[in-house]
C-alpha positions in Angstrom: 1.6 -2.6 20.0 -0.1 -1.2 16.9 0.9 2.4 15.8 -0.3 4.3 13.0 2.8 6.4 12.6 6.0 4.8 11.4 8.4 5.7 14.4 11.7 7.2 13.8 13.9 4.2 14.7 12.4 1.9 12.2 13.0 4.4 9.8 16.4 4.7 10.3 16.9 1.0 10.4 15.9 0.6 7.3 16.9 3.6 5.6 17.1 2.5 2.5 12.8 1.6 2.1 10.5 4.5 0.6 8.3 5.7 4.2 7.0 9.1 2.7 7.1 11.6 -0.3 8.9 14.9 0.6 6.8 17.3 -1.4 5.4 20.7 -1.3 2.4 20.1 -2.8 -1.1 19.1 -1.2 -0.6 15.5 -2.2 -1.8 12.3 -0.2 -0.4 8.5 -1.9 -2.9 6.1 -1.0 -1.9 2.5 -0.8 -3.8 -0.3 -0.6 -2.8 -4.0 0.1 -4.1 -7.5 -0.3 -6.3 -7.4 -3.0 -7.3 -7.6 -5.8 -10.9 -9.5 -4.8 -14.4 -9.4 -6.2 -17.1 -6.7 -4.5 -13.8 -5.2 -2.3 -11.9 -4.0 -4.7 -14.5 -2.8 -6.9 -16.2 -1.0 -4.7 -12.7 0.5 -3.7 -12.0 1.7 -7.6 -15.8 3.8 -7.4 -15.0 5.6 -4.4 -11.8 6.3 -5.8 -13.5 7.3 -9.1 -15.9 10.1 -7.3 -12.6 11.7 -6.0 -11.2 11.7 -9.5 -8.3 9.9 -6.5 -5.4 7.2 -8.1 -4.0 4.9 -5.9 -1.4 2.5 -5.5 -2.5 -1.6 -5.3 0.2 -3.8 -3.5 -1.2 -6.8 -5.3 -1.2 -10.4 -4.2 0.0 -12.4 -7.3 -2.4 -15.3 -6.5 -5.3 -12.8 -6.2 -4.4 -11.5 -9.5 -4.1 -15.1 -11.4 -7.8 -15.4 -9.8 -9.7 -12.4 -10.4 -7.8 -10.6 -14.0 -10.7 -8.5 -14.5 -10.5 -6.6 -11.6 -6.9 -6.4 -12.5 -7.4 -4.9 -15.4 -9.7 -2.7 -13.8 -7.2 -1.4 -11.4 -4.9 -1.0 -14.8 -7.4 1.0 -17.2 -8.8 3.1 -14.5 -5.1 4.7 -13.9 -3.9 2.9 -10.6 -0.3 2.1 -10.1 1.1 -1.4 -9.4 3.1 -3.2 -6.8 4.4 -6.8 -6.1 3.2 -8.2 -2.3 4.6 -11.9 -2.9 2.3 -14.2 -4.3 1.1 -15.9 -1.7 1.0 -13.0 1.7 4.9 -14.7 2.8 6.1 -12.8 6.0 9.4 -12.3 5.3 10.7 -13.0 8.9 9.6 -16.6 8.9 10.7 -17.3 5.2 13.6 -18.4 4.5 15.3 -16.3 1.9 15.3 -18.3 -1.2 11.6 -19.2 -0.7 10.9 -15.7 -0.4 12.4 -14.1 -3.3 11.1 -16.7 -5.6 8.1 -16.4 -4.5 8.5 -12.2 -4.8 9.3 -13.1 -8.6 6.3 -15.5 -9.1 3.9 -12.7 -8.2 6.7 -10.5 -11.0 5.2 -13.2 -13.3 1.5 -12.3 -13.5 2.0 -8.0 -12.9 3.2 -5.9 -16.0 6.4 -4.1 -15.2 6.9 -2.2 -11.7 9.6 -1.5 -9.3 7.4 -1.1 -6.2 7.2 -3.7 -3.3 5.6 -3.8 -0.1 6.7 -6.5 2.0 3.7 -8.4 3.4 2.9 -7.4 7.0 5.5 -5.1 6.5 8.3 -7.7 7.8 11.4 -8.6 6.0 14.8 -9.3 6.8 17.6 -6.8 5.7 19.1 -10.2 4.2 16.3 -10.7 1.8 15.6 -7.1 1.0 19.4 -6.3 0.3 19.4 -7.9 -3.1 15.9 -6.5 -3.9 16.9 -3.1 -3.4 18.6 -3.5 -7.1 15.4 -4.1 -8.6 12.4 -2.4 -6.3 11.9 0.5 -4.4 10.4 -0.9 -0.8 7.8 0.9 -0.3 6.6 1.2 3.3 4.5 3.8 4.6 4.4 6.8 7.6 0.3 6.3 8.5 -0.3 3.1 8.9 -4.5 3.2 9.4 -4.8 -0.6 11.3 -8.3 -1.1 9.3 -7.5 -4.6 9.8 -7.8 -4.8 13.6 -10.3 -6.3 15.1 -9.8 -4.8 18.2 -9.8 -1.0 16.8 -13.4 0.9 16.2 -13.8 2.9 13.0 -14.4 5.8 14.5 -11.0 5.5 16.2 -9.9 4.1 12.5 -10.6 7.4 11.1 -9.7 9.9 13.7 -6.2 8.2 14.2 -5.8 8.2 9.9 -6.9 11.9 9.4 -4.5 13.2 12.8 -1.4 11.6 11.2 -1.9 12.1 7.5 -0.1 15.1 5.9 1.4 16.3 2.9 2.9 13.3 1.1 2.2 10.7 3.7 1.9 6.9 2.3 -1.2 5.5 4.0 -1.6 1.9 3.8 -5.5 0.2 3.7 -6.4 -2.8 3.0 -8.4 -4.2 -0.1 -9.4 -7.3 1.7 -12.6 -9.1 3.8 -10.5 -8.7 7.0 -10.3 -5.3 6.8 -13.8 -4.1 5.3 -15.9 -3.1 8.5 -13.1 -0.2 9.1 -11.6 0.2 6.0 -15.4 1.0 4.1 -16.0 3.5 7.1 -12.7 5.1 6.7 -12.1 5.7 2.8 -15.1 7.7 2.0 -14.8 10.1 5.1 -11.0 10.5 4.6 -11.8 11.0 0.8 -14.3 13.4 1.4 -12.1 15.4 4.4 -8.7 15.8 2.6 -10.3 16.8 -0.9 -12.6 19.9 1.0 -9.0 21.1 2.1 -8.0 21.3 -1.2 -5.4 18.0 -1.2 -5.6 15.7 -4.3 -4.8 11.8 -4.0 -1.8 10.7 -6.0 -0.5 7.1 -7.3 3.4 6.1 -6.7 5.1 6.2 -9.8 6.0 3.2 -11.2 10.0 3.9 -12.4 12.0 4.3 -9.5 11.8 6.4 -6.6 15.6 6.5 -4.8 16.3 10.0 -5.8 13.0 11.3 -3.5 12.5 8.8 -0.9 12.5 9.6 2.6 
């Protein structure tokens, strides 16, 4: 069943990932996954832009060997980083070897970050053990299902803006699959969380154990 909030026993599961910020301050992290691709992407950065809003990219390496313009878009325009494997690998049906080469192939074409997002956010404690040394895994606590086919905008949105608070790390999606929902969503949560005074913030790229939650 798709949820939009990260429930508490995942959490504790995996205690050791990054699910929100604990702050005081009127700050949102946005996140976006998947990209970077032509027309998508872009058009993510400008609505970004009219916020004065930075973000972080979970970047597919293969995505960033094909479109390095847009990558260094993302870059110069003050967006932070993060490795998604090269190639989209759900960690569950990877076996582990395959997976973290393919976690350090994607290494190969991103400057420097410790952030990773594990692609439909499934991976086995036995392959994210040893990353743990070298990435914060970042997950997230709203979760806005822009990808679903099944879910309307409308229901998109409302779901997004009832869950999101103070630190929250929402996850959208920079990709085709996600556009009809994702496009509706961004502007109107943009536009609702900035009139009650909140600013949009990017992860940092050094690490993030001693304030993860």
């Amino acid at each position: 069943m798709f949820l939009h909030k990260s429930p508490r026993l995942l959490k504790r599961f995996y205690s050791d990932f990054v699910w929100h910020i604990p702050t005081k301050e009127k700050t949102i992290y946005l996140t976006f996954d998947d990209g970077p691709i032509p027309d998508v992407t872009e058009w993510v950065l400008d609505q970004l832009a009219l916020y004065q809003a930075k973000a972080t990219f979970f970047c597919i390496g293969d995505n960033v060997q094909k479109h390095p313009d847009i990558f260094q878009k993302l870059l110069a325009e003050g967006h932070s980083i993060g490795n998604h494997t090269f190639n989209h690998l759900k960690g569950w049906s990877t076996p582990n070897n395959d997976y973290w080469a393919n976690i350090a192939q994607c290494q190969g074409v991103l400057p420097t970050t410790k952030l990773f997002r594990p692609p439909y956010g499934r991976i086995k404690l036995s392959q994210a053990k040893p990353l743990l040394s070298q990435y914060d895994i970042v997950m997230w606590d709203v979760l806005t299902g822009d990808f679903e086919k099944y879910l309307s905008p409308e229901r998109c949105l409302k779901k997004t803006l009832q869950y999101t608070q103070a630190g929250s790390i929402v996850v959208l999606h920079d990709s085709l699959k996600a556009w009809r929902n994702m496009s509706y969503v961004l502007p109107r949560l943009l536009e609702h969380f900035a009139a009650l005074g909140y600013t949009f913030a990017a992860l940092p790229q050094e690490s993030l154990a001693s304030i993860k939650v």
